[in-house]
C-alpha positions in Angstrom: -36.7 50.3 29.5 -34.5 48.4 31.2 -32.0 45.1 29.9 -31.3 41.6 31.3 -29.1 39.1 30.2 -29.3 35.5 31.2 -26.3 33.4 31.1 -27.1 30.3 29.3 -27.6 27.6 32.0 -30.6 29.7 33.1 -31.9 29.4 30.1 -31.3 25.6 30.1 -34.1 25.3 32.8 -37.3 25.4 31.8 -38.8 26.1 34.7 -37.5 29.1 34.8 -39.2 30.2 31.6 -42.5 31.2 33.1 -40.4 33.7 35.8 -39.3 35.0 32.9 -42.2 36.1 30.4 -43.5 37.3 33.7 -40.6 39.7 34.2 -40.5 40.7 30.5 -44.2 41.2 30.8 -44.7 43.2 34.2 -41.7 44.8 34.8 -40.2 46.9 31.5 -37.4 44.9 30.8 -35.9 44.0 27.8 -34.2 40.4 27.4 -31.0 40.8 25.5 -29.5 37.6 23.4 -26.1 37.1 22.1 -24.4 35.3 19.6 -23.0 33.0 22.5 -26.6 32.5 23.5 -27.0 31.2 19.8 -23.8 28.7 19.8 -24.7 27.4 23.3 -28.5 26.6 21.7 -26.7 25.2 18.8 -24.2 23.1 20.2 -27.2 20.9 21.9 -27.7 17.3 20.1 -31.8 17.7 20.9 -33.2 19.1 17.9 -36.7 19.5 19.2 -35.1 21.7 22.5 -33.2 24.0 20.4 -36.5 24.6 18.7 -38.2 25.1 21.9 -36.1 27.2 23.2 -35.4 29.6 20.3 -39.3 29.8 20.2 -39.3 30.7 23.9 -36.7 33.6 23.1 -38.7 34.6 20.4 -41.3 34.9 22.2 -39.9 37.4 24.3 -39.5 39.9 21.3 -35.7 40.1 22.6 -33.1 42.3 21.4 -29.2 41.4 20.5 -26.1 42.3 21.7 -23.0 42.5 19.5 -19.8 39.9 20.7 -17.2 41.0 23.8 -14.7 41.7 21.4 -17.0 43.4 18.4 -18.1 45.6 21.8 -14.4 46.2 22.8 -13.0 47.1 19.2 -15.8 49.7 19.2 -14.5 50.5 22.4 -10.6 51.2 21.1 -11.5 52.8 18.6 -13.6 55.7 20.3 -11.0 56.2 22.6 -8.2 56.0 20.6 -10.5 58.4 17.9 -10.7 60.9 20.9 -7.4 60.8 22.9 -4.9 59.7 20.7 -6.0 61.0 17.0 -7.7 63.7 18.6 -9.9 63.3 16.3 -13.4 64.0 18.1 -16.2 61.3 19.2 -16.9 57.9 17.6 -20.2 56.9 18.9 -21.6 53.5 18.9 -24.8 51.4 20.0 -24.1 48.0 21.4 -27.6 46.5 20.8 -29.4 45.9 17.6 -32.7 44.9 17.2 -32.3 42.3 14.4 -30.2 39.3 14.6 -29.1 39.1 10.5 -27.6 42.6 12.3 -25.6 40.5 14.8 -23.8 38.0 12.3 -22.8 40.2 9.9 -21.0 42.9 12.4 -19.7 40.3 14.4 -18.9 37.2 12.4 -19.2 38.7 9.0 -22.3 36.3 7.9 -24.0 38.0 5.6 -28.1 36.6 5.3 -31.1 38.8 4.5 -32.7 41.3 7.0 -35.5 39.4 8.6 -33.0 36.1 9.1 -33.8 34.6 12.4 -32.4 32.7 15.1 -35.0 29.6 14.0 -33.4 30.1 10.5 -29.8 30.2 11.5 -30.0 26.9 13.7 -31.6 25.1 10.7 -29.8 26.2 8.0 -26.1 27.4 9.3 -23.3 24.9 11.1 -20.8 25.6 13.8 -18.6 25.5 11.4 -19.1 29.0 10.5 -17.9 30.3 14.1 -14.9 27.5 14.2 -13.1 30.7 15.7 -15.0 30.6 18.5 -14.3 27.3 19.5 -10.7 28.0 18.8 -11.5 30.8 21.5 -12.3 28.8 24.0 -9.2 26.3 23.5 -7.3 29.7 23.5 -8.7 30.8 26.9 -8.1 27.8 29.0 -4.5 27.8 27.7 -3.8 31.4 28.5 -5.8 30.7 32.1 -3.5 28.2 32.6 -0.4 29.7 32.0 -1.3 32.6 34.1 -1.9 30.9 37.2 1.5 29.1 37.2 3.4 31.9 36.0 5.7 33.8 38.8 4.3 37.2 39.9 7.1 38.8 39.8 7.8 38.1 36.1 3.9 38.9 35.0 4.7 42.7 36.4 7.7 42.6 34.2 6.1 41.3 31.4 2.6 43.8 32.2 3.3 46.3 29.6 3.6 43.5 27.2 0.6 41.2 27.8 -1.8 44.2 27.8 -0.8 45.4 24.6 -0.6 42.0 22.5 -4.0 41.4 24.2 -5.2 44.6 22.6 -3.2 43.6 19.0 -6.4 41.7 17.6 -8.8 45.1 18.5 -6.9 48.2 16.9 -8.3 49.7 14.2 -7.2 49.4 10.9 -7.6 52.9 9.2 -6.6 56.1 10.6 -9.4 58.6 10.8 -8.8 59.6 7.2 -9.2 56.3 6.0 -5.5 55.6 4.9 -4.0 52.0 6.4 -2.8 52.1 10.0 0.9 49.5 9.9 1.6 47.4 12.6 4.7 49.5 13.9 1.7 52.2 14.5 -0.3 49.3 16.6 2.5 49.4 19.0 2.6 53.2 19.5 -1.0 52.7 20.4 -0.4 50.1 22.2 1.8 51.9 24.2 -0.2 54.9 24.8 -2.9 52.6 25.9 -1.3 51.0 28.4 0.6 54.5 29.8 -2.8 55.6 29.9 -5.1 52.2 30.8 -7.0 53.7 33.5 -8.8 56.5 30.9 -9.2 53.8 28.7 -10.9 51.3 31.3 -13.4 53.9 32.4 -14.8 54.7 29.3 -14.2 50.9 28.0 -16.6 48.9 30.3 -16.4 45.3 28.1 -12.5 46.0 28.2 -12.6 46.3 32.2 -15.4 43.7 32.5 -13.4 40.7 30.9 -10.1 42.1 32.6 -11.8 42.3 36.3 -13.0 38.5 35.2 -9.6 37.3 34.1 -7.7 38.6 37.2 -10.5 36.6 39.5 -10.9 33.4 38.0 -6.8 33.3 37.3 -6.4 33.9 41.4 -7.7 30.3 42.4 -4.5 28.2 41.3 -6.0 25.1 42.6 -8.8 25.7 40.4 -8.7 24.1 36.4 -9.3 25.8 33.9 -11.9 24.4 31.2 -13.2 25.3 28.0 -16.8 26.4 29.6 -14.8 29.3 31.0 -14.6 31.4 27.7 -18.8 31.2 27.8 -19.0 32.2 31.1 -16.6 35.4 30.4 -18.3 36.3 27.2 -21.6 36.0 29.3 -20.7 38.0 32.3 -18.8 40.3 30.4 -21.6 41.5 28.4 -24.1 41.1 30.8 -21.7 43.6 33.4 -20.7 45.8 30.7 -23.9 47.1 28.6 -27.0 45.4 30.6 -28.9 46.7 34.1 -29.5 43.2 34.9 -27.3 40.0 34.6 -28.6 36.7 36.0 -26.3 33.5 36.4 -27.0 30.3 37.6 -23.2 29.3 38.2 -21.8 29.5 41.7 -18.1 30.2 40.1 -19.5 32.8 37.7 -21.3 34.3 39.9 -18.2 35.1 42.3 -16.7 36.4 39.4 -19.2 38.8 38.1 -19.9 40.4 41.5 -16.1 41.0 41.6 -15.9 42.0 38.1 -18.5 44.3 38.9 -17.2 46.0 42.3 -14.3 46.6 40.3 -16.0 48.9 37.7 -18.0 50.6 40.4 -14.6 51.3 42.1 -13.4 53.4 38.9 -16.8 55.0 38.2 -17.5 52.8 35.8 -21.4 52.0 35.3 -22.6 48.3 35.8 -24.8 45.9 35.8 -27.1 44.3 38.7 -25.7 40.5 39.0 -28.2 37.8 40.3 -26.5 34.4 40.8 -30.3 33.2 40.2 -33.4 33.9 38.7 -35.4 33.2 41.8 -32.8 36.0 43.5 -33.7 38.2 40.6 -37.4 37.5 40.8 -37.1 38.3 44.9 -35.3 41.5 44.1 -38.3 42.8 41.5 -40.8 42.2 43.9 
């Protein structure tokens, strides 16, 4: 069976719902939902659309996705487990078929089992994921300061930003379980980044949201905003774990098709992009 993800605007359009139960329906595909998905429903001020369309997406029977950086921790550590500790394979699975599943890996909400998307949008509050909105604050700032900074100075500094980007995902136990220290981060760190291009091909979420950084910080006359850190969460899980991801963003779409002839160029499995559902639908047929 094959996956799509939808970024969130093509959700927003309800005419595109029937397209959709018809490609769930006829063509073996899976939708897949995020937590992003969740906070984009969320943050509308229509109560009776977030209803509707939770009910549409449960309808579906979708499965979940864990978060970019849940995905890229997993990521680090199997590489790290099998390169650096020599300490054999660390498996993972990226999707999980129950939402409750989703919270509590990635934003460490614990509910019972059969919680749902209906019951987290009327019984949780932003409030919970204020470190995403953070996030997005974050990103623009960081978006920002990369386009004006001197090229020159960003190769000097390369070694440096690519391993405090990677601070927030090492692992905190060695493989026996005992306490990894920060001095050890930096050794990791280092062996990373000595060897980043081992680590990009088996780390597609850690390539993803680095091909999509190093496109949309290229334009300088272009500003960055806060919808950005959606659109990279989006596109990066979409590329990274998904057959099919469908956007209905111009910008975005740029991005993920150059995101993803980036990962084809290292071997590097990725998703279909479609910068619509109507291109999507076209393609099926």
């Amino acid at each position: 069976m094959k996956t799509l993800y939808i970024d969130h605007n093509v959700l927003t359009h309800e005419d595109n719902w029937e397209n959709l139960r018809g490609i769930v329906a006829n063509h073996d595909i899976r939708l897949v939902i995020s937590g992003w998905n969740m906070i984009e429903i969320e943050q509308g001020e229509d109560r009776e659309q977030k209803v509707r369309r939770i009910e549409f997406i449960l309808s579906l029977t979708p499965i979940y996705i864990h978060e970019m950086q849940t995905l890229q921790r997993y990521e680090l550590r199997s590489f790290l487990w099998l390169y650096f500790f020599r300490a054999g394979m660390f498996p993972f699975i990226p999707f999980k078929v129950r939402f409750s599943s989703i919270l509590l890996d990635d934003f460490n909400i614990r509910v019972r089992d059969d919680y749902s998307m209906m019951d987290y949008m009327q019984t949780a509050k932003l409030g919970d994921l204020a470190s995403i909105e953070k996030a997005k604050s974050d990103l623009v700032n960081v978006l920002t300061t990369l386009q004006k900074a001197d090229r020159r100075r960003l190769k000097e500094l390369d070694e440096t930003i690519f391993i405090t980007h990677l601070n927030t995902l090492f692992p905190k136990q060695w493989p026996d379980g005992t306490s990894i220290v920060p001095k050890d981060w930096l050794n990791m760190g280092r062996y990373c980044y000595q060897n980043r291009e081992k680590l990009y091909r088996s780390s597609p979420a850690l390539l993803a949201e680095s091909a999509m950084a190093d496109k949309r910080r290229q334009d300088s006359t272009r500003k960055p905003n806060r919808g950005d850190a959606a659109d990279l969460m989006h596109c990066t899980l979409g590329l990274a774990y998904c057959d099919y991801f469908v956007t209905g963003d111009g910008f975005a779409a740029k991005c993920t098709e150059y995101a993803q002839s980036q990962l084809k160029a290292k071997g590097v499995r990725a998703a279909a992009p479609f910068k619509s559902l109507q291109a999507f639908c076209d393609h099926l047929r």
